[in-house]
N, C-alpha and C positions, 0 to 999 in steps of 0.2 A: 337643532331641528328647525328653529326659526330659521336659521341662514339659511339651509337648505332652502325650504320654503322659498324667502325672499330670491335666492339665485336662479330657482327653477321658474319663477313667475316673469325676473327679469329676462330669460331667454328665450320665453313663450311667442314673443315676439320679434325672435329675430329668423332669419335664413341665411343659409349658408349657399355661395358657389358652387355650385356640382364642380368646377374646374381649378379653378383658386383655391378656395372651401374661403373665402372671404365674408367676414361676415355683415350684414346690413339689415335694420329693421326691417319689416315690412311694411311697403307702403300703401297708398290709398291709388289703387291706380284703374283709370276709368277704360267703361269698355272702346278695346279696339287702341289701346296706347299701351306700353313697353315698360318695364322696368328693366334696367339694366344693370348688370354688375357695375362699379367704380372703377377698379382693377382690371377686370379684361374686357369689359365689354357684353360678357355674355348675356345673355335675355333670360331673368329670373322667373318676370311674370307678363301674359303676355295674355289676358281676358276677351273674350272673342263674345260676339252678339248670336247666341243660338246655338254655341259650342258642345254644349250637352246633347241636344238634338240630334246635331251631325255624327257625334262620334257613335252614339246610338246606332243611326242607320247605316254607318259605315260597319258599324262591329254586325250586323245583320248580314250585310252585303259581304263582309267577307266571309261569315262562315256557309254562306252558300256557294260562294267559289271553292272554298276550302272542301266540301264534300265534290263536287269536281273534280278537283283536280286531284283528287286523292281519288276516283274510280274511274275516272274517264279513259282514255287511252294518251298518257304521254308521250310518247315516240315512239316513232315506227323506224325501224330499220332493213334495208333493203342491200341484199347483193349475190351478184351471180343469179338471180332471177326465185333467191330464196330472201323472207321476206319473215319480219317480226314485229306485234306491236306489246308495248309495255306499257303500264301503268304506274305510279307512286305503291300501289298497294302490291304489286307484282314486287315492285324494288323492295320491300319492306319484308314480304314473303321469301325472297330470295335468298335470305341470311337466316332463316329460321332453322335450319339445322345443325346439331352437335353442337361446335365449341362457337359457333357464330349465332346460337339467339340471342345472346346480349346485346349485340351489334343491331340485333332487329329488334327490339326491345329499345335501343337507343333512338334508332333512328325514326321509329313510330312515337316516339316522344319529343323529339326534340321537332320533329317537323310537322307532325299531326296533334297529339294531346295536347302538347305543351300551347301551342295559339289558338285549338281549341279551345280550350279553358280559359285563357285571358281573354277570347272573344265575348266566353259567355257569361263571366265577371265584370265585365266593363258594360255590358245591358246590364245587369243587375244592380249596378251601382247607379247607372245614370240614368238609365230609363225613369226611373219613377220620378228622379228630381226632374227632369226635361218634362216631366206634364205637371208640373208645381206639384208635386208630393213631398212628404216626408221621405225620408233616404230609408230603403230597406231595412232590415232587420241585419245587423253585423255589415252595413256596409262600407265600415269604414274598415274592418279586418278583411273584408273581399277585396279593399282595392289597395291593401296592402301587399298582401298575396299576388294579384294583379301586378305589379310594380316588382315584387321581388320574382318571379319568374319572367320579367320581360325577356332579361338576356338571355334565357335562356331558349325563346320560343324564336328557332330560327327555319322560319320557312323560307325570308330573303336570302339568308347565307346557302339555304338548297340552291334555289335557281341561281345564283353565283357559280355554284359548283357544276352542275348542270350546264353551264354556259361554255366553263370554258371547257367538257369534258368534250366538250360537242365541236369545237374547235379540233380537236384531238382525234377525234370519231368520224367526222366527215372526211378525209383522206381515203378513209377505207371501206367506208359506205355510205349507199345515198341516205339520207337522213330526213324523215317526215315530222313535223312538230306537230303534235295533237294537241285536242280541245285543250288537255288538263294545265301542258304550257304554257296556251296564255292564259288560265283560267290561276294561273299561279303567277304569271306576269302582271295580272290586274291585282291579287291579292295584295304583291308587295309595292303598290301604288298605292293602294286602298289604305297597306296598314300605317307608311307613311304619310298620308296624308289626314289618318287617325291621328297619329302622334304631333304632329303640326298642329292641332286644333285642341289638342290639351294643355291645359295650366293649371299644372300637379299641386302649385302653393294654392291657387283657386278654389284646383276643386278640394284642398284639404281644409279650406275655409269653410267651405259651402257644406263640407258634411259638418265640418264642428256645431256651423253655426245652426243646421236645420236639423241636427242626430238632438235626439232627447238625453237630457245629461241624464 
């Protein structure tokens, strides 16, 4: 039981490479400078001046695009002088019968619930510490959660798909892009440049150190 003890307290402080899985202590690294893997290169930690603030107001900003683009009218389709507009919530309604609800079921989750919910998890998490609070109540299990559905909250890999359908689709009709397009183009700008302003070993320090043991 002591070893244990002793080996668990020894790894308290290390990290591992997302890419390598390499392992290196963690360092002491000031705002606005890098820690890098040894082995590949990669950016472990990377502390930003007001970083909690930002991703705050971007996780705001997005989920106001996200109701957008999810009612707005997405494309409009046009030919022979007959003419149609669609929404995200149309496209999601569209599968909702017989053997294809599941298929609606999925795709309302994977492209609406799912970055819903880590929107609304990452204000909960950081909001309170970005006005010097103490970290909510369970917020280090919210932004666990938060982290383990990242992959799966794909509204970027929509409008990929979207993009090139549209490729495919303009041949045969005129093709009009609505609000909800770009309003989903800004989205996957916004959540990337969410994800560029976090540092995950940071902020898992910063709950340690301000969460009540």
């Amino acid at each position: 039981m002591a070893y244990h003890s002793q080996m668990t307290d020894s790894l308290s402080d290390m990290i591992a490479c997302p890419k390598c899985d390499g392992l290196h202590r963690v360092p002491q690294v000031d705002i606005g400078a890098q820690a890098r893997c040894v082995r590949c290169g990669t950016v472990l930690m990377a502390p930003r001046e007001g970083a909690m603030t930002r991703i705050v107001m971007l996780s705001m900003t997005a989920l106001i695009l996200m109701i957008a683009a999810v009612f707005f009218p997405f494309l409009e389709l046009s030919t022979h002088g007959l003419g149609r507009k669609s929404s995200v919530f149309d496209a999601i309604l569209a599968f909702s019968d017989g053997l294809m609800l599941p298929l609606s079921f999925a795709v309302a989750a994977l492209i609406v619930v799912l970055p819903i919910t880590r929107f609304v998890a990452l204000i909960y998490v950081f909001a309170p510490m970005a006005l010097g609070w103490a970290p909510a109540k369970h917020a280090r299990s919210v932004f666990k959660f938060a982290e383990h559905i990242r992959p799966w909250a794909m509204a970027e890999v929509f409008i990929i798909g979207v993009a090139v359908a549209l490729v495919k689709v303009a041949g045969l009709a005129q093709v009009t892009l609505g609000p909800a397009f770009w309003a989903f183009v800004g989205l996957v700008i916004i959540t990337v440049l969410k994800d560029n302003f976090m540092c995950r070993v940071t902020v898992w320090q910063t709950l340690n150190a301000r969460s009540p043991s």
